[in-house]
N, CA, C and O atoms as a printed pandas DataFrame, in Angstrom:
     atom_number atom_name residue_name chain_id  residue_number  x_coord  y_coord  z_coord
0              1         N          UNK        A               1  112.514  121.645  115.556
1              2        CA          UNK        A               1  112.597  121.447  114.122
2              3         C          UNK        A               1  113.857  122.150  113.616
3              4         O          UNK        A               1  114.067  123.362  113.595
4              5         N          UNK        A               2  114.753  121.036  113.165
5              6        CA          UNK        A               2  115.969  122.028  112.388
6              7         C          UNK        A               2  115.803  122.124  110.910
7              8         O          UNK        A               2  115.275  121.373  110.089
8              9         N          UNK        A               3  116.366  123.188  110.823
9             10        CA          UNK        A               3  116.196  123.978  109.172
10            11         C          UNK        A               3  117.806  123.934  108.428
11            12         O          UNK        A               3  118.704  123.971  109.269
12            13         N          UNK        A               4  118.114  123.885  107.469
13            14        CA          UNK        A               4  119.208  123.774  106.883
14            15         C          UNK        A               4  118.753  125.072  104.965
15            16         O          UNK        A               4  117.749  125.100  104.253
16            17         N          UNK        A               5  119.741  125.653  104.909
17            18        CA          UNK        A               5  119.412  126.515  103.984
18            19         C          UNK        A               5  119.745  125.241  102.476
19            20         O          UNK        A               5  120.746  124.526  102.434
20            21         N          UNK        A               6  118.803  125.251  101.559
21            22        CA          UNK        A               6  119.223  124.577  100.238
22            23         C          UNK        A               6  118.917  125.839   99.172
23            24         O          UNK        A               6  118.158  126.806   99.238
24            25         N          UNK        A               7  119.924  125.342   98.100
25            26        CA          UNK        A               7  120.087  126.421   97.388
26            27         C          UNK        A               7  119.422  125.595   95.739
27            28         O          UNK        A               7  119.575  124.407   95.453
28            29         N          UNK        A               8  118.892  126.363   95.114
29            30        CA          UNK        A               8  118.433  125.730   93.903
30            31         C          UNK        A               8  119.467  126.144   92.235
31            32         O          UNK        A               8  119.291  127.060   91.432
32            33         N          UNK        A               9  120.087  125.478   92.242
33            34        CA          UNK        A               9  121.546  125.976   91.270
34            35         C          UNK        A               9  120.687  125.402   89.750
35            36         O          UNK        A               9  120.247  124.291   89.454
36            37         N          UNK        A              10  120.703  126.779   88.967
37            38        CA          UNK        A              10  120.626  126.559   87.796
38            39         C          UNK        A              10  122.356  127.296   86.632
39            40         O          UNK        A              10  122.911  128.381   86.455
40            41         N          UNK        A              11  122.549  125.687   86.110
41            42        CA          UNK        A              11  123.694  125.928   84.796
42            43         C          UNK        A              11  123.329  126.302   84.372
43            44         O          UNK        A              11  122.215  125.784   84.294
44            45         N          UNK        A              12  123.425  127.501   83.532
45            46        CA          UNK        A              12  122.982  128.161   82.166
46            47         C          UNK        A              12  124.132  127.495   81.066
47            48         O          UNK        A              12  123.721  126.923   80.057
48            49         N          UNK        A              13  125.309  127.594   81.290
49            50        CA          UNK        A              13  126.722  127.399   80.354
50            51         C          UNK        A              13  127.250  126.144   81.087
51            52         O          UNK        A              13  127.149  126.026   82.309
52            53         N          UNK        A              14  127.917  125.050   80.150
53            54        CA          UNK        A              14  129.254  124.342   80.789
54            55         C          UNK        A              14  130.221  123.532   80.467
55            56         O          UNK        A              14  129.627  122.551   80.019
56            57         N          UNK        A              15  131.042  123.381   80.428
57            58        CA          UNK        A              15  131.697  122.640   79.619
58            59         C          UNK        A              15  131.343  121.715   79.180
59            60         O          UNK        A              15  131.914  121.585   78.097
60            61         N          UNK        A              16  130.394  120.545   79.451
61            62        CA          UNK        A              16  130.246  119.333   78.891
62            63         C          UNK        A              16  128.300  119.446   78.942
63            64         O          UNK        A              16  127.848  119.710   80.056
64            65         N          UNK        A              17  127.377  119.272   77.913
65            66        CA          UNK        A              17  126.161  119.349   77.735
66            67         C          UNK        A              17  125.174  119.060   78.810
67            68         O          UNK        A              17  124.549  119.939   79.403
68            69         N          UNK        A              18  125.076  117.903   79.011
69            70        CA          UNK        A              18  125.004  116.681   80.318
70            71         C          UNK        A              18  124.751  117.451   81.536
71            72         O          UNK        A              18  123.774  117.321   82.273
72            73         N          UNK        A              19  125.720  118.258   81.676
73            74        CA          UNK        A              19  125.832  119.307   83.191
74            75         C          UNK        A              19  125.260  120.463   83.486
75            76         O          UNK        A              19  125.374  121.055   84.560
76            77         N          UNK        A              20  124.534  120.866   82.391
77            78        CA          UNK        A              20  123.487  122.231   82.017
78            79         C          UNK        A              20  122.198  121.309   82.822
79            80         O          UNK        A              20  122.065  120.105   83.044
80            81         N          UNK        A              21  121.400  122.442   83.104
81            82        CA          UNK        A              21  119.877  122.812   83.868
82            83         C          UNK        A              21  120.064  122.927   85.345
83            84         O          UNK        A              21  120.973  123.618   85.807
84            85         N          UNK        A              22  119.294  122.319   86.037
85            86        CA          UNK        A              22  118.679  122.761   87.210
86            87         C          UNK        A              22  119.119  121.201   88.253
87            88         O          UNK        A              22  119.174  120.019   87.915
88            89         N          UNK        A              23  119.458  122.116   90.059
89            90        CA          UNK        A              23  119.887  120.543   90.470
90            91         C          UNK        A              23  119.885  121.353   92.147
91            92         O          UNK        A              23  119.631  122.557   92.144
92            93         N          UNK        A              24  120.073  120.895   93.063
93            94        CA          UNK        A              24  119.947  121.573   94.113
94            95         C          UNK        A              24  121.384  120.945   95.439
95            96         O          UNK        A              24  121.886  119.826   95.554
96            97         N          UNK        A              25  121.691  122.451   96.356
97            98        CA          UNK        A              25  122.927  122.372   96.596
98            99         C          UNK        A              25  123.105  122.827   98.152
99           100         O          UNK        A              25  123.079  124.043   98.345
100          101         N          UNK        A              26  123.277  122.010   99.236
101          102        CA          UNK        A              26  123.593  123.292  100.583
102          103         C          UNK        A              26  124.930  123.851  100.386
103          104         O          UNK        A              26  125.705  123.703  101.331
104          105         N          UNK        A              27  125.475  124.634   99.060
105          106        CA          UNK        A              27  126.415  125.697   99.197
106          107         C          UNK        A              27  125.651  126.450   97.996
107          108         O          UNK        A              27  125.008  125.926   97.087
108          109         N          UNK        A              28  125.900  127.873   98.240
109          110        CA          UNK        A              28  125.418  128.792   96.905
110          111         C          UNK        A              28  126.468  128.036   96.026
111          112         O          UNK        A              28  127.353  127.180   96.022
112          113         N          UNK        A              29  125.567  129.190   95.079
113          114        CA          UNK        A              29  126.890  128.638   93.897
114          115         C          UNK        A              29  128.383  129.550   93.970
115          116         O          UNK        A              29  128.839  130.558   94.510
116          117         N          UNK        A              30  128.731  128.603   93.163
117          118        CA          UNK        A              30  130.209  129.242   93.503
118          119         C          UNK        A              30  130.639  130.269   91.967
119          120         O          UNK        A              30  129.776  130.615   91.160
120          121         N          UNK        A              31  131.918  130.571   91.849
121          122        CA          UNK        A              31  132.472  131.911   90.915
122          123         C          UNK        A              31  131.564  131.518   89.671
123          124         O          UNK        A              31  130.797  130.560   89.776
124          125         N          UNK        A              32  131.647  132.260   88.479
125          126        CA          UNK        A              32  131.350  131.609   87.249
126          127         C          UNK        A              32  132.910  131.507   86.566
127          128         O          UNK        A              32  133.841  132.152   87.048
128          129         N          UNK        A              33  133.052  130.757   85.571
129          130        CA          UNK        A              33  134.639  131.016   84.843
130          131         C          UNK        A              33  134.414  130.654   83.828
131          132         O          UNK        A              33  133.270  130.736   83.381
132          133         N          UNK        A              34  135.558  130.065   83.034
133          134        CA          UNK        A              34  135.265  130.295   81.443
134          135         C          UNK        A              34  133.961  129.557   80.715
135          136         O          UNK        A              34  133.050  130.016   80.026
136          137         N          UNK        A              35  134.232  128.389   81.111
137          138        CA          UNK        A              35  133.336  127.202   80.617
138          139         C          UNK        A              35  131.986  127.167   81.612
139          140         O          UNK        A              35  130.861  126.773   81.307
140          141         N          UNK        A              36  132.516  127.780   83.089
141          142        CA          UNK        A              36  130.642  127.527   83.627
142          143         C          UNK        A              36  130.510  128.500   84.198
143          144         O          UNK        A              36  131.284  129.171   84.882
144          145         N          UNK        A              37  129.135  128.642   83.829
145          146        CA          UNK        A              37  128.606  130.117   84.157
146          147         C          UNK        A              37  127.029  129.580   84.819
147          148         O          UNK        A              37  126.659  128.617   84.148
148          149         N          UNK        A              38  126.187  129.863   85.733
149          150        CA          UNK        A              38  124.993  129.675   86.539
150          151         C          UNK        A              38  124.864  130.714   87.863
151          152         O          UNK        A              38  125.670  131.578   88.208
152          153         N          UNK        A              39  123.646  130.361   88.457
153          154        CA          UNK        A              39  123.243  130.948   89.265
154          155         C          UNK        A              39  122.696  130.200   90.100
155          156         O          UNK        A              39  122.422  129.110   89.598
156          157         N          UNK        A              40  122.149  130.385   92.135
157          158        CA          UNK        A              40  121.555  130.311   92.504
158          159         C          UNK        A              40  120.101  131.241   92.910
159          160         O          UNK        A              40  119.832  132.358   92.469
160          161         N          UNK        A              41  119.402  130.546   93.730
161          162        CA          UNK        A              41  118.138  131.329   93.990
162          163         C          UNK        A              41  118.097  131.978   95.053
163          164         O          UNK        A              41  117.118  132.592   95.476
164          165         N          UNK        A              42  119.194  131.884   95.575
165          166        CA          UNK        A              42  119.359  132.496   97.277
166          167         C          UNK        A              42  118.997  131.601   97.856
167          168         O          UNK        A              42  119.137  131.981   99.019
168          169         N          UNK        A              43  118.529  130.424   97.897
169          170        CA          UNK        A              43  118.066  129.668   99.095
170          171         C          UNK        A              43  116.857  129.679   99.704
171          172         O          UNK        A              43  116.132  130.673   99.746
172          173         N          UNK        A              44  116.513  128.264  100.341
173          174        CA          UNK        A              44  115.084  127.970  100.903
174          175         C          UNK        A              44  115.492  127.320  102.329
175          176         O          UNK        A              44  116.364  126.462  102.465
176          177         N          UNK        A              45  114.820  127.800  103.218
177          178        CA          UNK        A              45  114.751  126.928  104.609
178          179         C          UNK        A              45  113.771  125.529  104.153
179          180         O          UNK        A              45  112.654  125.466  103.640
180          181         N          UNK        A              46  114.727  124.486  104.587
181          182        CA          UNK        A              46  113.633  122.977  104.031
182          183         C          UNK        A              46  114.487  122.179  106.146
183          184         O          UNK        A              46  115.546  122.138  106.772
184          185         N          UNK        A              47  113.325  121.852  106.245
185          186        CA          UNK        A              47  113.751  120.847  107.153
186          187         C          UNK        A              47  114.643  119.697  107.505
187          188         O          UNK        A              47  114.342  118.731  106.804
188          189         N          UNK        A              48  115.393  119.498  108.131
189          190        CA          UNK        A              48  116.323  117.905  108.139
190          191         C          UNK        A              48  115.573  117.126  108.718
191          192         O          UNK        A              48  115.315  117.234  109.917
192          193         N          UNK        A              49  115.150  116.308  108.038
193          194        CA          UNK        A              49  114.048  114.675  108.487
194          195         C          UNK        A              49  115.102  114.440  109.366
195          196         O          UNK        A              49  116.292  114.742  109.285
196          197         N          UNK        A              50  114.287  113.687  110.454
197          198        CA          UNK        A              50  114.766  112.776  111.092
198          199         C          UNK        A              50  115.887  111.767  111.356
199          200         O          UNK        A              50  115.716  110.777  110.644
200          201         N          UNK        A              51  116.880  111.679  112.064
201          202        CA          UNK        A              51  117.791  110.681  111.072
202          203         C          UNK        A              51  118.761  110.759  110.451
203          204         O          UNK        A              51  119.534  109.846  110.160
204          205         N          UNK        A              52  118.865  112.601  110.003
205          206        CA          UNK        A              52  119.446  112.940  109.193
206          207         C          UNK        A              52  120.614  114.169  109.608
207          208         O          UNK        A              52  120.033  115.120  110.131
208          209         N          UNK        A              53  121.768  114.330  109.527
209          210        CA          UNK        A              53  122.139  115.198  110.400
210          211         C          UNK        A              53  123.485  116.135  108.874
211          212         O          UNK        A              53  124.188  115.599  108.016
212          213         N          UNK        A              54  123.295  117.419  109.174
213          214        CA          UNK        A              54  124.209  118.395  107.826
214          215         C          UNK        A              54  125.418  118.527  108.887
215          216         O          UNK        A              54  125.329  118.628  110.110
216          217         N          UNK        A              55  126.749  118.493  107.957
217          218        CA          UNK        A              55  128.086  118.630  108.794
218          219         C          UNK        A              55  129.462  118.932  107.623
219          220         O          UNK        A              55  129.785  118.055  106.822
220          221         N          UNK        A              56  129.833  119.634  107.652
221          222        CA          UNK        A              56  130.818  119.186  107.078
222          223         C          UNK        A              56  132.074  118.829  106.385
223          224         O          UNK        A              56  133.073  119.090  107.056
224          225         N          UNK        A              57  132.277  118.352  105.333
225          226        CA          UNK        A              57  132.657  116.953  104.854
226          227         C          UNK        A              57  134.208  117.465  104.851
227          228         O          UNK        A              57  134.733  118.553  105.090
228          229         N          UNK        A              58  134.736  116.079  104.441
229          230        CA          UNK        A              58  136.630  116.749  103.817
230          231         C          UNK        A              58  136.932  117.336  102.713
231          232         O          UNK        A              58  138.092  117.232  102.312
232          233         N          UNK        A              59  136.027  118.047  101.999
233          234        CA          UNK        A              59  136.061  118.663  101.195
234          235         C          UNK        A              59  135.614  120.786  101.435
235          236         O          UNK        A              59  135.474  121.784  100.728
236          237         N          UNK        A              60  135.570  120.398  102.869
237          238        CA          UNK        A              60  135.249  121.327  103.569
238          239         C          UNK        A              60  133.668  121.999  102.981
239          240         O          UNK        A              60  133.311  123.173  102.881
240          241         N          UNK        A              61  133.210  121.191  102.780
241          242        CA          UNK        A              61  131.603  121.232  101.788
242          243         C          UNK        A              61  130.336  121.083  102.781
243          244         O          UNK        A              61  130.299  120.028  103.413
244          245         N          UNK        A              62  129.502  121.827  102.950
245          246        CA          UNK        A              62  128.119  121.171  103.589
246          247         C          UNK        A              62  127.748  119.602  102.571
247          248         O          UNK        A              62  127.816  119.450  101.352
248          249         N          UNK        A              63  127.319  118.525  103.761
249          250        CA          UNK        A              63  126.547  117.589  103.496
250          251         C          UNK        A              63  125.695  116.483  104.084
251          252         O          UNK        A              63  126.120  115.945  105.107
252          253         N          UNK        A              64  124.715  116.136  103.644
253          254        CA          UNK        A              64  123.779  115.323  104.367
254          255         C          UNK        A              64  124.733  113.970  105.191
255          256         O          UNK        A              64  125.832  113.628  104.753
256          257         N          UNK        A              65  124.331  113.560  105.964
257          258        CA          UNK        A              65  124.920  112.114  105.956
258          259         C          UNK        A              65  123.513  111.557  107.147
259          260         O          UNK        A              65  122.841  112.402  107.738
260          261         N          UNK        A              66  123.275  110.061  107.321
261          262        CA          UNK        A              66  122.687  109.386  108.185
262          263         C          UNK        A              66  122.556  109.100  109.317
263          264         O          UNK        A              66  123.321  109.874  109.893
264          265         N          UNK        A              67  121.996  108.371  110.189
265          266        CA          UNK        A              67  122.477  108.413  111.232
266          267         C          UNK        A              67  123.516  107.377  111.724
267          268         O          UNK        A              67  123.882  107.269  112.894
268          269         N          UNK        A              68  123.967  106.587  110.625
269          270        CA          UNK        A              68  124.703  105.399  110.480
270          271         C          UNK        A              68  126.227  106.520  110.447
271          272         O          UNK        A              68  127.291  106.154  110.945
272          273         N          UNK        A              69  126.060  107.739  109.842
273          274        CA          UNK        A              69  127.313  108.388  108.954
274          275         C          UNK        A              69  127.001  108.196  107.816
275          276         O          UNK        A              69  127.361  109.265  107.322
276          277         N          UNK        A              70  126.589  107.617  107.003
277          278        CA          UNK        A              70  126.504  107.439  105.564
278          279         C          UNK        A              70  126.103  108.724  104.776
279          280         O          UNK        A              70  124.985  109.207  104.952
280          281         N          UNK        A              71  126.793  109.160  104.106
281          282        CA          UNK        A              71  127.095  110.471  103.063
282          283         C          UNK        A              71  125.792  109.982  102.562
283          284         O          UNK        A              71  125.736  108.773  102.336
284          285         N          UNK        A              72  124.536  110.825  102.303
285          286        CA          UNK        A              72  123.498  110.533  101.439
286          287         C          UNK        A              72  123.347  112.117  100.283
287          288         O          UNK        A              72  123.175  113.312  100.524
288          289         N          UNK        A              73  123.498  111.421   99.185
289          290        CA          UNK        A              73  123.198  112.548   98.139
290          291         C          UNK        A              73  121.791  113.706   97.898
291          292         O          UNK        A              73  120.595  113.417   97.877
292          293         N          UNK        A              74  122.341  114.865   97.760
293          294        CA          UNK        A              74  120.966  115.799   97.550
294          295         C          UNK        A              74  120.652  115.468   96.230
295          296         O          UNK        A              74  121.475  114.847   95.557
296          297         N          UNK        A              75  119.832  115.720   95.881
297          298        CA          UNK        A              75  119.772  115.065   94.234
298          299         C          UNK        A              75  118.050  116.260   94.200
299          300         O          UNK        A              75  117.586  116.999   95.069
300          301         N          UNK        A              76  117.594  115.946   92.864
301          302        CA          UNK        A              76  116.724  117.224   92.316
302          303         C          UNK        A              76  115.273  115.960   91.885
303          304         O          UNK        A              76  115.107  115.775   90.679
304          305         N          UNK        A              77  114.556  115.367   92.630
305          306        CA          UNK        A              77  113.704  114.405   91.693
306          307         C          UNK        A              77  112.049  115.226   91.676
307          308         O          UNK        A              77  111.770  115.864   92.691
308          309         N          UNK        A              78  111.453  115.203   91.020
309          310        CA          UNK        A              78  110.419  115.522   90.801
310          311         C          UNK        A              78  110.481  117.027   90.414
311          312         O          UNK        A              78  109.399  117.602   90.296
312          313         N          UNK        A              79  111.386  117.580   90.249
313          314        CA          UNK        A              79  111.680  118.868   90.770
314          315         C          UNK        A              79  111.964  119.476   92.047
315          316         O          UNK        A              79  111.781  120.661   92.323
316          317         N          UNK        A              80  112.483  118.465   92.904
317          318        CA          UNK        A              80  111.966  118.985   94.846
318          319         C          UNK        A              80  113.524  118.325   94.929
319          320         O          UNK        A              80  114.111  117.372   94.417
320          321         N          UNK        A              81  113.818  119.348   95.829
321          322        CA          UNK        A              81  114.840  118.096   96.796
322          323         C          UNK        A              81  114.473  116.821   97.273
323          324         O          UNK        A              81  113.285  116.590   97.497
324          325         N          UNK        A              82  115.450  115.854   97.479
325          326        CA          UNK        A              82  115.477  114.671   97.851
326          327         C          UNK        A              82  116.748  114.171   98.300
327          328         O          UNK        A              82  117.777  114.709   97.891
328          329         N          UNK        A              83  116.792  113.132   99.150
329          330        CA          UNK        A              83  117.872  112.714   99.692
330          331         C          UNK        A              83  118.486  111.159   99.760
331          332         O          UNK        A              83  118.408  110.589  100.848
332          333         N          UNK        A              84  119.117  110.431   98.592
333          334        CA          UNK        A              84  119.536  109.077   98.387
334          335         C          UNK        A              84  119.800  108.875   99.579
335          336         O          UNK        A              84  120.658  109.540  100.161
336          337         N          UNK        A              85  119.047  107.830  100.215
337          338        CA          UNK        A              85  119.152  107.204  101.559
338          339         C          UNK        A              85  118.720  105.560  101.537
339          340         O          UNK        A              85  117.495  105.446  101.507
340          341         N          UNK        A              86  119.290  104.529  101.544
341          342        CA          UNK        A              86  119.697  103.615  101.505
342          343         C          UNK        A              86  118.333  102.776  100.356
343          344         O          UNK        A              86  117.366  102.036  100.536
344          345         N          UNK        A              87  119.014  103.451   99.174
345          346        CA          UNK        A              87  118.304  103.089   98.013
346          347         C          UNK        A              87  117.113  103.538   97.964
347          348         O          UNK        A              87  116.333  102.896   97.260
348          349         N          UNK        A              88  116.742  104.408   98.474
349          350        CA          UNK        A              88  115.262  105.326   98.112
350          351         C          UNK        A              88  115.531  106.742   98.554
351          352         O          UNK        A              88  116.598  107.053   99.083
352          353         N          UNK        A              89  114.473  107.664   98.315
353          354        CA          UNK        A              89  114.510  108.555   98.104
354          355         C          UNK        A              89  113.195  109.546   99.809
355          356         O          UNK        A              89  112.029  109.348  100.151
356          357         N          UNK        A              90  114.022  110.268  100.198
357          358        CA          UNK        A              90  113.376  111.001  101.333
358          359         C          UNK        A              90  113.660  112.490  101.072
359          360         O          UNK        A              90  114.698  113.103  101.323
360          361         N          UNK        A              91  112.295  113.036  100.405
361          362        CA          UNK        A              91  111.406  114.047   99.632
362          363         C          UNK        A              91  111.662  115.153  101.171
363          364         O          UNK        A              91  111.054  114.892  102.209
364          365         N          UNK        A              92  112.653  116.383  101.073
365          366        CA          UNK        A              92  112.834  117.031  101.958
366          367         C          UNK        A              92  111.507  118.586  101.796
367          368         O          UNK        A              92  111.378  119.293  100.796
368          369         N          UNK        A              93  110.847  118.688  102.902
369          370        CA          UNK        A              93  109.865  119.148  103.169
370          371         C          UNK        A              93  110.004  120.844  103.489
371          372         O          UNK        A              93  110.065  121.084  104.695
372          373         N          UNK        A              94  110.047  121.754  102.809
373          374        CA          UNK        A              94  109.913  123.667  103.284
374          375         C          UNK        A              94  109.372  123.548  104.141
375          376         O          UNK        A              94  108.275  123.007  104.279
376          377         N          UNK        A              95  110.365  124.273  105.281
377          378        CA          UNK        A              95  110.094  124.985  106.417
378          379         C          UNK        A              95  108.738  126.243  106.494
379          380         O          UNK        A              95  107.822  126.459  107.287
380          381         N          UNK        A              96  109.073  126.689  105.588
381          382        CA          UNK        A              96  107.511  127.901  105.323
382          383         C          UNK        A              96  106.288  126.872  104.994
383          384         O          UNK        A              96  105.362  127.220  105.727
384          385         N          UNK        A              97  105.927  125.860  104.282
385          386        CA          UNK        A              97  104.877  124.716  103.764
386          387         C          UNK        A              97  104.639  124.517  104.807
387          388         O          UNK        A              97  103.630  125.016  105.306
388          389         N          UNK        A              98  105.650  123.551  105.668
389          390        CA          UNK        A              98  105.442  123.235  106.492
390          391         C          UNK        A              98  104.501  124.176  108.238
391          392         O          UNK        A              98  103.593  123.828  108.992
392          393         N          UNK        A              99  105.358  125.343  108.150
393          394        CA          UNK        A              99  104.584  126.524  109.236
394          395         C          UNK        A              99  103.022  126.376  108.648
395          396         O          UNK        A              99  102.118  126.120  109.443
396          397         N          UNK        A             100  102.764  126.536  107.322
397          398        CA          UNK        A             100  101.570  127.324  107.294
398          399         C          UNK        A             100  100.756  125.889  106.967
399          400         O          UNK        A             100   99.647  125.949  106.435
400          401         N          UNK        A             101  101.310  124.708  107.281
401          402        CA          UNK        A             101  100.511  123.242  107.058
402          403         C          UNK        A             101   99.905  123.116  108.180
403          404         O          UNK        A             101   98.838  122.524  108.343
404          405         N          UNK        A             102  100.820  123.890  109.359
405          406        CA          UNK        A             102  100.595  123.442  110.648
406          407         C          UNK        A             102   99.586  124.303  111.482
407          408         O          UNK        A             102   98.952  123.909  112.461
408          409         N          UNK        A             103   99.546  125.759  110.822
409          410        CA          UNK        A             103   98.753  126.542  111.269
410          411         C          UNK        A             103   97.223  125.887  110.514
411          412         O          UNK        A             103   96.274  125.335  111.071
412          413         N          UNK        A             104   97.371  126.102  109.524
413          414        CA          UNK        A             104   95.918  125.827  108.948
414          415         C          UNK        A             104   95.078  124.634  109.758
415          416         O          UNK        A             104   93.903  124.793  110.090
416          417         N          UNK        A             105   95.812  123.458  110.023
417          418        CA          UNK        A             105   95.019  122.626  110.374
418          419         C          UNK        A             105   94.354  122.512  111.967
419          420         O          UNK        A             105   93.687  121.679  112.579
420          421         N          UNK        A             106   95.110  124.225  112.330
421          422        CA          UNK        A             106   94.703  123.584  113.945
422          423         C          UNK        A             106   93.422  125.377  114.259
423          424         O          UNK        A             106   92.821  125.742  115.269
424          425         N          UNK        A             107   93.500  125.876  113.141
425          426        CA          UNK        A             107   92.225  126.890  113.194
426          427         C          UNK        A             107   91.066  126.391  113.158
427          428         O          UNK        A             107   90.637  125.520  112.402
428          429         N          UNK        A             108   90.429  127.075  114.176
429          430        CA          UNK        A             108   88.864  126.732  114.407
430          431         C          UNK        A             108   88.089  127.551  114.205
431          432         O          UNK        A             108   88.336  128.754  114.280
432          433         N          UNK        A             109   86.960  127.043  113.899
433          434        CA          UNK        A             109   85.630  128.176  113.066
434          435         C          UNK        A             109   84.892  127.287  113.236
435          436         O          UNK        A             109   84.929  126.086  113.506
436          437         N          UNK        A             110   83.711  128.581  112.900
437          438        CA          UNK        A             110   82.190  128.196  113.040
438          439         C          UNK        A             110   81.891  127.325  111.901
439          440         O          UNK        A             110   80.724  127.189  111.532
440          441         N          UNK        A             111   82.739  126.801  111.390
441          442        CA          UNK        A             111   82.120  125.853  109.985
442          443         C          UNK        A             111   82.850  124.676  110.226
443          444         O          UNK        A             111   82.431  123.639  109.714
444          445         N          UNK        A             112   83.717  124.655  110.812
445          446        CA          UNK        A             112   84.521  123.257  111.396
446          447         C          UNK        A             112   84.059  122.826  112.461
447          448         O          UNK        A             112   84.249  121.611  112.512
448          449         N          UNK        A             113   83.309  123.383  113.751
449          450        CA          UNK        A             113   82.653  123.355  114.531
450          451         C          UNK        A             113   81.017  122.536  114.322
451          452         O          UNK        A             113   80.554  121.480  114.754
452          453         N          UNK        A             114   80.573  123.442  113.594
453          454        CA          UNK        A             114   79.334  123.141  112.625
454          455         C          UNK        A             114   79.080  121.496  112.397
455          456         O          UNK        A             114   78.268  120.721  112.901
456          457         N          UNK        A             115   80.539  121.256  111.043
457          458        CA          UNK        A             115   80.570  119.762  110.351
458          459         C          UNK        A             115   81.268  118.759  111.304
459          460         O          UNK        A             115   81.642  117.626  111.002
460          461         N          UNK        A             116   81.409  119.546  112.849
461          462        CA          UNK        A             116   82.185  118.059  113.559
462          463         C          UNK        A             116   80.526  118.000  114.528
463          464         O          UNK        A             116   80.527  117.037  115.295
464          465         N          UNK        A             117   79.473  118.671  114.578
465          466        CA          UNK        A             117   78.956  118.180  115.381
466          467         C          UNK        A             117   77.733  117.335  114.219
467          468         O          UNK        A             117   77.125  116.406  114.750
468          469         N          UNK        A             118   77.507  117.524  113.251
469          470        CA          UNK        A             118   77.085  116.659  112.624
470          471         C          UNK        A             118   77.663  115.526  111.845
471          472         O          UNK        A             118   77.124  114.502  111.425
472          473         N          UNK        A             119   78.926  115.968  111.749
473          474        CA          UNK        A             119   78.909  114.093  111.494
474          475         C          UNK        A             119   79.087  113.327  112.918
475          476         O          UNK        A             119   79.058  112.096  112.902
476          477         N          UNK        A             120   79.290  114.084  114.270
477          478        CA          UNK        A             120   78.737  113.420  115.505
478          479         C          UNK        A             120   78.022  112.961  115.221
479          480         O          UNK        A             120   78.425  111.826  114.965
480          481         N          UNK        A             121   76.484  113.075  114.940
481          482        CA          UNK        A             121   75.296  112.941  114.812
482          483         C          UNK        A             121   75.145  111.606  114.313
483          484         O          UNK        A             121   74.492  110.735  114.888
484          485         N          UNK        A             122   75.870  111.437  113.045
485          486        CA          UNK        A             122   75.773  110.039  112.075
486          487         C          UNK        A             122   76.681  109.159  112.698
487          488         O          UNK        A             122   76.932  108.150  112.040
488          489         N          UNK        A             123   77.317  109.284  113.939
489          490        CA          UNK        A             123   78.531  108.269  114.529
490          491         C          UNK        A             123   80.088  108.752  114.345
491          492         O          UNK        A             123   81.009  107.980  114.610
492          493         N          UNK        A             124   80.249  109.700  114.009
493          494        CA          UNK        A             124   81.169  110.374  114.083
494          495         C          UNK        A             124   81.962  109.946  112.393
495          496         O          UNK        A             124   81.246  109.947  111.392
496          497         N          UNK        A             125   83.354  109.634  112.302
497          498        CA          UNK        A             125   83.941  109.201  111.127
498          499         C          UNK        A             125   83.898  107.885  110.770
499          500         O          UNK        A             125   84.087  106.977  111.579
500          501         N          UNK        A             126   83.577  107.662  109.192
501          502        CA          UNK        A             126   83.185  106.454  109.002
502          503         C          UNK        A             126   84.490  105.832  109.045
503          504         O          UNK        A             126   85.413  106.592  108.750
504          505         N          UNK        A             127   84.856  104.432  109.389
505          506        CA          UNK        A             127   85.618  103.305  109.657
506          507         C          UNK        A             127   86.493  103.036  107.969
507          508         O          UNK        A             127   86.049  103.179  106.830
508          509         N          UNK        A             128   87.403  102.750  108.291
509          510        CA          UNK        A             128   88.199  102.473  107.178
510          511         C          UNK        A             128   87.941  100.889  106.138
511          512         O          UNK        A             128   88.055   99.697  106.422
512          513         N          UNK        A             129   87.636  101.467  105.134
513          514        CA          UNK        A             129   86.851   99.937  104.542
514          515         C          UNK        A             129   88.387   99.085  104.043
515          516         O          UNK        A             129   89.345   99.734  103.624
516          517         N          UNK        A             130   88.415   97.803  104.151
517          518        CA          UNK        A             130   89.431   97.054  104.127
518          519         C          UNK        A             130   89.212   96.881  102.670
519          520         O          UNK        A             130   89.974   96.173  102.011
């Protein structure tokens, strides 16, 4: 599983209205100067889906691109990262969510134990109704 650091950049100040709030970035933020002034959050470990490979660019900039090469945009939707990939959107997933998604589901107990031998009992899981 590779991890890539994203940074969550909030404008406070900026030259043009439009460009104020919240948007997300694989570089911190950069100086503040006259007209823009913001901050980052320090950064989150989020996973690179599949497919997807960080490198980069000629702008000497971290950025997503495909497995085609295609430059795909980080963009901020729901509030979450996301990644413009050939006209839709692929919802990038925390590395920490993800650890503790993976632990939880594979702990065993006397109460998971318990409810798998009775719904044995009734035929195990009911069938998916069409």
């Amino acid at each position: 599983m590779k991890t890539v650091k994203i940074y969550k950049i909030t404008q406070t100040e900026s030259y043009m209205m439009m460009e104020q709030g919240t948007g997300y970035s694989l570089n911190p933020y950069g100086k503040e100067t006259r007209y823009y002034k913001g901050y980052d959050d320090g950064g989150t470990d989020y996973i690179i889906p599949d497919g997807f490979t960080v490198e980069t660019g000629n702008d000497e900039q971290l950025h997503f691109y495909d497995s085609n090469g295609n430059y795909c945009e980080l963009v901020s939707r729901y509030g979450k990262p996301a990644l413009v990939a050939d006209d839709d959107y692929v919802f990038l997933k925390s590395a920490a969510a993800a650890t503790l998604g993976r632990l939880g589901g594979s702990v065993k107990s006397e109460r998971k134990a318990k409810a798998s031998a009775e719904n044995g009992k009734l035929g195990g899981r009911p069938r998916k109704s069409e």
